[in-house]
Structure formats: structure tokens, C-alpha cells
C-alpha positions as CSV (number, residue, x, y, z in Angstrom):
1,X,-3.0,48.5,138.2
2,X,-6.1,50.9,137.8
3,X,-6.0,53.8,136.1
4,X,-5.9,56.5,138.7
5,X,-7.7,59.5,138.7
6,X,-5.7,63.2,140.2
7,X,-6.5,66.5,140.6
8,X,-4.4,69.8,141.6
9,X,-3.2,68.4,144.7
10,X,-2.8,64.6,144.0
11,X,-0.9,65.4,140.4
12,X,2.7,65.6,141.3
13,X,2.3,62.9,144.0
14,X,0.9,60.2,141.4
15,X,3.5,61.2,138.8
16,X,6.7,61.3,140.7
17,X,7.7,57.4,140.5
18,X,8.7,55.3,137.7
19,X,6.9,55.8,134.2
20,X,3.6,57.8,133.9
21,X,1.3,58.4,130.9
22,X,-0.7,61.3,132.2
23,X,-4.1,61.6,130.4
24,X,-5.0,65.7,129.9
25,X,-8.7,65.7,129.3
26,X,-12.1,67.1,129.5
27,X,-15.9,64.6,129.6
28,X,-16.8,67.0,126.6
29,X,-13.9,66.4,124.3
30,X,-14.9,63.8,121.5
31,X,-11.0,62.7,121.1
32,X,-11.0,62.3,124.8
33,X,-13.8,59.5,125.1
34,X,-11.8,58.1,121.5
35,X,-8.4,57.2,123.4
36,X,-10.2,56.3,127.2
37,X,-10.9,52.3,125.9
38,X,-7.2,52.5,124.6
39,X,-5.9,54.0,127.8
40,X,-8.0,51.2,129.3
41,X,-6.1,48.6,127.3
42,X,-2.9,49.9,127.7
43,X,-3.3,49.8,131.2
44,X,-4.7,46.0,131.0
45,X,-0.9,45.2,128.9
46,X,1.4,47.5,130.7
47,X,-0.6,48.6,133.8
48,X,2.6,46.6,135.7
49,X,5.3,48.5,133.8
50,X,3.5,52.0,133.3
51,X,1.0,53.4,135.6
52,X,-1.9,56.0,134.2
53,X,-3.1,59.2,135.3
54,X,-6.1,61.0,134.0
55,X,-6.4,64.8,135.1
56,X,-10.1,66.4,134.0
57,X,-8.3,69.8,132.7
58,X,-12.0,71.4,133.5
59,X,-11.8,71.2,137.2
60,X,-7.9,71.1,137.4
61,X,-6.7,74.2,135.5
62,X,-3.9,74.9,137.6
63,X,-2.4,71.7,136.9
64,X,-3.1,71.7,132.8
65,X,-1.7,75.2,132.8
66,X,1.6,73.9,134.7
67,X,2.5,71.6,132.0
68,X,1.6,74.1,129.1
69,X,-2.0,71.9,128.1
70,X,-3.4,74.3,125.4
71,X,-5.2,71.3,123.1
72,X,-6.5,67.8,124.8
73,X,-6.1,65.4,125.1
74,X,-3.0,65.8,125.6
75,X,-0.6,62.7,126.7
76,X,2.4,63.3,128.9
77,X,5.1,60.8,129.7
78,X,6.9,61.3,133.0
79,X,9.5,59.2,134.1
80,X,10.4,59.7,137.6
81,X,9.0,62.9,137.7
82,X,10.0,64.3,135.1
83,X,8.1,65.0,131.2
84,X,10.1,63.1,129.0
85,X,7.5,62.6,126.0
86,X,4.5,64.5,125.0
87,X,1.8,63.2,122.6
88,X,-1.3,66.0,121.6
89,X,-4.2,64.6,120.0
90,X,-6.1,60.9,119.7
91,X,-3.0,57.9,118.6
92,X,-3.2,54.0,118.1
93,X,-2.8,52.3,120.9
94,X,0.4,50.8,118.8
95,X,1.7,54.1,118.6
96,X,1.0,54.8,122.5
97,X,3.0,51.6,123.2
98,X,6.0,51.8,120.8
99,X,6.4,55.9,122.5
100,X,6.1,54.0,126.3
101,X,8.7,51.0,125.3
102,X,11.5,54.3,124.5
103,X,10.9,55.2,128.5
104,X,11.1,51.9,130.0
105,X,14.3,50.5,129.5
């Protein structure tokens, strides 16, 4: 699966089934362009088990302000539509898969 790209109107729609890892960021945020090859490679591993989102926070304020988004990134886990994880700030791609393994079962 590719890693799908929302806005303010697509958001709820792509995170409403199964489990999500929703990408908060911003093309000027150094973390940001940090964890987008890991995000890549997660979604290479896992892309069958976990789809992700990435939501520019720039041009979809409504949407980062929902879900409380004060720092970015900022990582959310939804599982069937709901937040069940949150991770702030650049990880491992160990630790992004060992958080997604807790949601899956």
C-alpha cells in the first residue's frame, strides 16, 4: 500500500478503518524529512497490516488543531477510528514498529 496523502476533508475518511499511523507534518520541519524514509519503510514491511497517512499541518490547520498537534511531527495511531497511541518527535523505525505491533493484534 502507498502512503496516502489527506487534507481537512479526506482525514477522517482515510483514518476510519483498521490501523492508521497518521504522519502530522510540515516540508520545513527538519524532524519531518528525518522520519519520511522510515515512514517509507514501514510502509514497505507493514503497508499490508497498517496503512499511512501524512497530513501537511501548514495547509490543514483545522485538522492538526482537532487532534491537539502543537509540536510535529507528531505520530498518531488510530485504530478504527479512533487515537489509540500518540508518538511526538523523530523515533527508530524499531520503535515505530514495536508501538504498531501493540494495535494489531
Amino acid at each position: 500500500m502507498a502512503i496516502v496523502k489527506a487534507d481537512d476533508q479526506t482525514f477522517a475518511q482515510e483514518t476510519n478503518n483498521g490501523v492508521v499511523l497518521a504522519d502530522f507534518w510540515a516540508p520545513w520541519c527538519g524532524p519531518c524529512k528525518m522520519i519520511a524514509p522510515v515512514l517509507e519503510e514501514l510502509d514497505s514491511e507493514m503497508g499490508d497490516q497498517v496503512k499511512i497517512v501524512k497530513l501537511d499541518v501548514d495547509e490543514n490547520q483545522e485538522t492538526a488543531g482537532q487532534y491537539g498537534v502543537m509540536s510535529i511531527p507528531t505520530l498518531l495511531v488510530f485504530k478504527d477510528g479512533e487515537v489509540v497511541d500518540q508518538i511526538v518527535g523523530f523515533q527508530p523505525k524499531e520503535s515505530l514498529q514495536n508501538t504498531l505491533n501493540k494495535h494489531l493484534s
